[in-house]
N, C-alpha and C positions, 0 to 999 in steps of 0.2 A: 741459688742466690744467697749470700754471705747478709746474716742476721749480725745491725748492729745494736750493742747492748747500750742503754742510756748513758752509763759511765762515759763509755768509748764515745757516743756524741757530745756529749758535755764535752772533754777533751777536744776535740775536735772544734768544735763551736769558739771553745779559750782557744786553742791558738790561731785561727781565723781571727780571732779579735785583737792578740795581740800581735799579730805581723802587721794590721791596720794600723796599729799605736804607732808602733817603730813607723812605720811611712808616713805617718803625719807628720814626723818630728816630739809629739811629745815620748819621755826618756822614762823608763822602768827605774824602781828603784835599785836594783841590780850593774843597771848599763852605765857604763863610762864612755868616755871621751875625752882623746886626749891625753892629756896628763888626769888620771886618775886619780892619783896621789902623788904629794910630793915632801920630801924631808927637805928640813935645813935646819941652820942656826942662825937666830936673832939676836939684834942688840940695840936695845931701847938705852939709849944715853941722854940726861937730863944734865942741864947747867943752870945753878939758881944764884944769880945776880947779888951781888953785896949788898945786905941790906943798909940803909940809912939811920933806920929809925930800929937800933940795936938792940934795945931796951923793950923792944916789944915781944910778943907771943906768936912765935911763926909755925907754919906747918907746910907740908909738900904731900899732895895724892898723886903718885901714880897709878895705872890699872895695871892689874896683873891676867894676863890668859887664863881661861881653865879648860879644863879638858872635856869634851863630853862624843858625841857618836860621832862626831866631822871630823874632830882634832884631837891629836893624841899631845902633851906638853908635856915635856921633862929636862931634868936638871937644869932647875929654874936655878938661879943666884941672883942677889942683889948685893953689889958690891959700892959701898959706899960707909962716910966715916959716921957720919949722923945715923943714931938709933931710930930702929924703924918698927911699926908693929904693923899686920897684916890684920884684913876685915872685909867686909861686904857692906853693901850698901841695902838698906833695909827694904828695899821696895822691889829692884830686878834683883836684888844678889847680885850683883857686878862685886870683884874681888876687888881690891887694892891694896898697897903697902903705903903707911901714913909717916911718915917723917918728923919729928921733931928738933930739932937743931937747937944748940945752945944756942945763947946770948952770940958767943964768941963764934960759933959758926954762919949763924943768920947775919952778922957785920962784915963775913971773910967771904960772902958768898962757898958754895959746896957743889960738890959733884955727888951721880948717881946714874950707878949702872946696871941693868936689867938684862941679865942674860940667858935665853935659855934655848932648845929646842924642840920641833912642832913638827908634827906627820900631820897635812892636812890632808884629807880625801875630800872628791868631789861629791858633791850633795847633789844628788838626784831624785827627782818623788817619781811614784806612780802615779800619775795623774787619773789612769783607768779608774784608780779603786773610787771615784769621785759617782762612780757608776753601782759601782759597787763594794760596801766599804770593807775597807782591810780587813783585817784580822792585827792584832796587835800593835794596833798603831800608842806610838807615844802620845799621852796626854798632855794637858798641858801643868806644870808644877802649882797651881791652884785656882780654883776658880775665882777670886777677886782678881789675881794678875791676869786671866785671860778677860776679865769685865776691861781693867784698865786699858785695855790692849782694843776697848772702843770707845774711848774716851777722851776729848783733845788734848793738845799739848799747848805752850804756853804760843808758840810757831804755826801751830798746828789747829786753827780753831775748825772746830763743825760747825760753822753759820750758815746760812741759807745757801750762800753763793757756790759755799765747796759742794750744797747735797743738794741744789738745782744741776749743780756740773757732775753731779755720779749719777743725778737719776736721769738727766739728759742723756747717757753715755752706755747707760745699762738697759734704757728702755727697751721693752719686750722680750729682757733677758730674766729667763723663769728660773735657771739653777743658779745657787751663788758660784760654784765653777765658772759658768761662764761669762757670769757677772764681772768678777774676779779680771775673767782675761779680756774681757772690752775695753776696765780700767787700764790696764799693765798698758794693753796695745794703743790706747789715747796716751798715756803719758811720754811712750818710748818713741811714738811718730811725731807728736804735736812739739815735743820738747827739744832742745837743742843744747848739746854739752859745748858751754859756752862759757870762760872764766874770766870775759874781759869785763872792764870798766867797774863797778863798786855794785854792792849790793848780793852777788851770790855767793854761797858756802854756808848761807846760817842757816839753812831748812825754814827759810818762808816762805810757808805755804802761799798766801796770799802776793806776796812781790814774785815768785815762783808762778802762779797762774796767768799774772799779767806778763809778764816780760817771756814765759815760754823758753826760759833757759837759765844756765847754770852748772853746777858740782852736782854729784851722785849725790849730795846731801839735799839741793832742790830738790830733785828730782823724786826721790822717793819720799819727803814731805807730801808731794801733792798726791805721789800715789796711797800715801798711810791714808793720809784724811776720806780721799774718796771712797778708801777700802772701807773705814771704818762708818763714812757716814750712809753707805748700803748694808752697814751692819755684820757684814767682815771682820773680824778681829783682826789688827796687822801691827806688828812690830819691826822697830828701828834694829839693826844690828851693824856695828861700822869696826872697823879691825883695818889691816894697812895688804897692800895689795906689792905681789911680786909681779918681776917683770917675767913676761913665757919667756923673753930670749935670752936672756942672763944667766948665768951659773951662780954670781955674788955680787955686789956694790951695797950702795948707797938709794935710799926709799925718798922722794920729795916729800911724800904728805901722807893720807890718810883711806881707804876706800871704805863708802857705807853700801847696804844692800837692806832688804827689808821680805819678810815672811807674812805669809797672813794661815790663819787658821779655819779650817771647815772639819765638821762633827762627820767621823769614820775616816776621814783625811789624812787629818793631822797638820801637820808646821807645810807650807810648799814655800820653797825659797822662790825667789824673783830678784832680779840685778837689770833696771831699767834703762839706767844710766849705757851701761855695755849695750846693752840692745839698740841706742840710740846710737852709740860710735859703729856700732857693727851690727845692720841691718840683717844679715844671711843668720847672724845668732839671734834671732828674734824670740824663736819658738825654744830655742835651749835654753832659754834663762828664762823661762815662763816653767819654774816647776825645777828648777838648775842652775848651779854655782859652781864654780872649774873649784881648782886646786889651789891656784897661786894666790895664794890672800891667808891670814890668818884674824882670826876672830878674836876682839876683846871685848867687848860692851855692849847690853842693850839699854835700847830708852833712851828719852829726852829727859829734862827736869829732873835730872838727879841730884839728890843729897846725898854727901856721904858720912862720915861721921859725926857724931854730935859737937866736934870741936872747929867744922864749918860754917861759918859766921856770914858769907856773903849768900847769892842768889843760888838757887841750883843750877848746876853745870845745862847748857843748850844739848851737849851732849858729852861723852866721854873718851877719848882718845888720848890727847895730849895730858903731860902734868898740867896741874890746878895747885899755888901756893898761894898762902894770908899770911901777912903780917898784921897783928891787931884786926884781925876781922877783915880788913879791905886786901884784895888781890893785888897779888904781887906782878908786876909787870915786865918786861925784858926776859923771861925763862927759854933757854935754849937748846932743843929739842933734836937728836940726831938719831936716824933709822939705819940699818945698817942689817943684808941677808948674807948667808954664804948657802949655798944647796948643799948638800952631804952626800958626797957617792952610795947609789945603791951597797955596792960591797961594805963599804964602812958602817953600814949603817945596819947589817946583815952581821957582820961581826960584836958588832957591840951588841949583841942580843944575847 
């Protein structure tokens, strides 16, 4: 009789456990799908309206991408006549480049052009290690931003109604894991990606619970708040989404997605909104984010530098420009991918 040694069962034990994983559907952090990764070139084109009121004090924020374990950015450019300086925002670190225009250009209205390109890869978690925690999992960049990361947003309140609605939802759920996915799974069944008639696209949480539909930006409003008011830490993250079946064109809008964090875990992405268009990807974006999308900003109620005079931003995407302290209006926004052939992209290395 063949004596097994405890290593040799331990081994054995893991992978019984992880051929389970893979059958449930939840995704290793190793495992892809799909498009795993994908390169292209972006181009973020801004158009800023002649000003009237010439004699005043203007400025233009755009956001700039950064690079970090999902997305690789390079040969960034910004091509435009107006002086610009680059910075971050004091609270997420979101990048930008801030604009100043003369007299003579804030009267003539100005162009600005963003150009660069992005290897995104698909974010996957191990959701196992929730069993058992990783080993070198990423922290989070401080503990006041991960406090903040349970604490409302101006959209986003924790009042009775949103955490009677998480602890209704989670009730007799003992792990925050699976706290976590009772939430995801109430917001991606109950909600409806819905953009007709007024009222959706701002992340209210509250007109968001009642009307049960909306943009990725409801949708993951209602799932922050609930995360956060089980005591979840969860963060906003919105960037602009490609199409799978296109090679190059023209972007309409914007796509948001949202993360929440647990201790030995770490970051597990969720995209509710897609779960709710595509029921069969339910369990893949529970813990999973495809390729086709690139990331600019986290957070709500952003401030960015000290020379912005109106309210914090609802969130970060689009330019943001002041003349004299009040927002400028009519700014004309154009997105614009091309995908980059394997080969090409092989050779410029």
């Amino acid at each position: 009789m063949k004596i097994i040694r405890s290593g040799e069962l331990l081994f054995a034990i893991a992978a019984v456990m992880m051929a389970g994983v893979f059958a449930s559907g939840i995704r290793s952090a190793d495992k892809t799908a799909g498009n795993g990764q994908r390169t292209f070139a972006f181009t973020y084109a801004v158009q800023v309206p002649a000003s009237k009121d010439d004699l005043g004090k203007s400025r233009l924020w755009i956001p700039l991408p950064q690079s970090d374990e999902h997305q690789s950015i390079q040969k960034l450019s910004i091509e435009s006549a107006v002086k610009h300086q680059e910075g971050k925002d004091g609270e997420y670190g979101n990048a930008y480049a801030e604009f100043s225009p003369t007299a003579a250009q804030a009267a003539s209205g100005y162009d600005v052009t963003l150009k660069f390109e992005v290897t995104r890869r698909e974010f996957t978690k191990n959701l196992d290690s929730a069993k058992a925690p990783a080993k070198n999992v990423a922290l989070p960049r401080n503990e006041a931003l991960l406090r903040r990361y349970l604490e409302p947003d101006k959209m986003v309140p924790l009042n009775a109604r949103i955490a009677e609605l998480a602890k209704e939802q989670t009730e007799g759920a003992k792990e925050p894991m699976e706290r976590a996915r009772r939430i995801y799974d109430y917001v991606a069944s109950t909600m409806h990606y819905d953009k007709s008639g007024e009222g959706w696209g701002r992340g209210d949480e509250m007109w968001a619970c009642d009307s049960k539909r909306g943009n990725c930006t409801d949708f993951h409003s209602v799932l922050i708040g609930m995360m956060r008011s089980s005591g979840i830490p969860a963060r906003f993250e919105i960037g602009v989404p490609l199409p799978a079946g296109k090679i190059e064109g023209d972007i309409p809008g914007y796509h948001c997605w949202a993360e929440f964090y647990l201790e030995g875990v770490g970051w597990v992405p969720v995209d509710a909104s897609e779960a709710s268009k595509n029921p069969a990807k339910r369990d893949y974006f529970f813990g999973a984010v495809d390729a086709d999308r690139v990331m600019f900003t986290y957070g709500r109620d952003i401030r960015l530098s000290a020379e912005q005079k109106g309210e914090p931003l609802n969130f970060f995407i689009y330019p943001y420009a002041e003349t004299n302290g009040q927002a400028v209006i009519g700014l004309k926004t154009h997105f614009a991918f091309r995908d980059i052939a394997p080969s090409a992209t092989a050779a410029a290395r």
